[in-house]
N, C-alpha and C positions, 0 to 999 in steps of 0.2 A: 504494500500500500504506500503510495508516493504523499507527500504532506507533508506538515509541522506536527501533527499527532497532538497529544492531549496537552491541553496549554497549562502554562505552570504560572508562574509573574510575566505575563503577555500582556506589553501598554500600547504596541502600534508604532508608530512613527509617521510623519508627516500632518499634512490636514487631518489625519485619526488619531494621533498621539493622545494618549489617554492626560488630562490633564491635569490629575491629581498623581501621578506618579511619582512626584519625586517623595511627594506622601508617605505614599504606599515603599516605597525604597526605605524612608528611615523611618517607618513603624516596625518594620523588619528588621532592621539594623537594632534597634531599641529593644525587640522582642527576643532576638536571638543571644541579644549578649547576656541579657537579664537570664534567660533560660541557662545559657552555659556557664554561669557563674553560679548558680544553684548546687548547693552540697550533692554530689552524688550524680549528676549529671552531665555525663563525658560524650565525646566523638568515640565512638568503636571502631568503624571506619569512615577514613576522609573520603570526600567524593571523588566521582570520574571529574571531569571541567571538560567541555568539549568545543567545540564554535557547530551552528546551525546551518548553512547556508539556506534554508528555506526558512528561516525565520530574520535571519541575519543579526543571531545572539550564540549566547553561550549558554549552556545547559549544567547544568548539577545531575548526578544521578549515582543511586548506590548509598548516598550518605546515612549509616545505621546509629541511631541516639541510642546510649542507654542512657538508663532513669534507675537508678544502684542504689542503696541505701545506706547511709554511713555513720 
């Protein structure tokens, strides 16, 4: 199947550029760091990083959180 496949953080670009994105960028930033500074909560494995050409991004994929108790 040829495509961009199931959208993850998809904002567009151009006259569609989602406009709240840079937003949506450091609520994630904010959420993620708060999350992995959390006792007990580590990267098990780091991700793939890949580049799209049919999106014309980059992708994450693979990354496993544990949630540990400590």
């Amino acid at each position: 199947v040829m495509g961009a496949g199931a959208p993850g953080l998809s904002f567009g670009d151009g006259a569609h550029k989602c406009p709240g994105s840079t937003i949506a960028i450091l609520e994630t930033d904010v959420f993620l760091t708060k999350l992995f500074a959390l006792p007990g909560v580590a990267m098990a494995t780091p991700p793939r990083v890949s580049f799209n050409d049919a999106i014309g991004g980059y992708e994450l994929r693979g990354l496993v959180v544990t949630a540990g108790t400590d």
